[in-house]
C-alpha positions in Angstrom: 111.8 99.0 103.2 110.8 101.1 100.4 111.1 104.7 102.3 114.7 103.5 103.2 115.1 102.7 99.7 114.1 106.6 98.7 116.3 107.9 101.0 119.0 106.2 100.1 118.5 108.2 96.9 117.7 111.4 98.2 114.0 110.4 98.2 110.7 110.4 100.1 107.2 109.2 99.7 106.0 112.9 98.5 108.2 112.0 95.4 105.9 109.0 94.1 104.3 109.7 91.0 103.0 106.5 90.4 102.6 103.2 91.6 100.9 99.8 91.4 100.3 99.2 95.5 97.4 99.2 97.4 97.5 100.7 101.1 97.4 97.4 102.4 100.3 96.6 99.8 102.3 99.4 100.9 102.4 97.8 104.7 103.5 94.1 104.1 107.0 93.8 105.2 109.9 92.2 102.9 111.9 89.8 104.2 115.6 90.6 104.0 116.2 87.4 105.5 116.2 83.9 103.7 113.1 81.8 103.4 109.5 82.4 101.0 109.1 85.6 98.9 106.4 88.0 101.1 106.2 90.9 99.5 104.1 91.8 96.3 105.2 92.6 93.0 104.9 96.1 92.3 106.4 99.2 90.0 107.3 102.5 91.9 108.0 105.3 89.7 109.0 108.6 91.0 110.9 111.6 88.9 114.3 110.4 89.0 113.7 106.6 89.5 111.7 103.7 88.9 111.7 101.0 92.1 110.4 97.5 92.0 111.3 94.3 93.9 114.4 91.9 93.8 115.1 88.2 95.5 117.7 86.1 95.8 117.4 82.4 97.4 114.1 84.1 99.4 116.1 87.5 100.6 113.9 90.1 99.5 115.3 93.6 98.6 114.2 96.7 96.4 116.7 97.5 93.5 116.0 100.5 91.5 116.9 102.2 88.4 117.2 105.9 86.9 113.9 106.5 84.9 116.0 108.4 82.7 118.9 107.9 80.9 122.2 108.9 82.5 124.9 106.7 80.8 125.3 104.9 84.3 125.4 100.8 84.3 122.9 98.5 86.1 124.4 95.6 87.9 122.6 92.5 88.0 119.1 92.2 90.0 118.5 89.0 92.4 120.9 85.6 91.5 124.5 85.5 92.0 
């Protein structure tokens, strides 16, 4: 889920400067489904964005924001 996240901005794994996963972190799937949380908390940072996990009712997603300021809004992460 995460290198589809990246892409969607323009991004790829080479772009990570920093994160909190493990390997073995880096391979357990989200659920985008209902049900239990399954992935792990974690902080992505890269030079444009910073990534980091969002749920709602058990649907797991990665939301993201701009590291830096641009003067664009952030919509609400997880409930509705």
């Amino acid at each position: 889920m995460l290198s589809r996240t990246l892409e969607e901005y323009g991004e790829s794994f080479a772009d990570i400067e920093s994160n909190t996963m493990t390997d073995e972190d880096m391979d357990t799937e989200f659920d985008d489904g209902y049900g239990g949380e399954e992935g792990c908390p974690f902080t992505v940072w890269t030079k444009s964005r910073v990534y980091f996990p969002a749920c709602y009712d058990g649907a797991e997603w990665i939301a993201s924001v701009a590291r830096n300021p641009n003067g664009k809004p952030t919509g609400h992460v997880g409930g509705g």
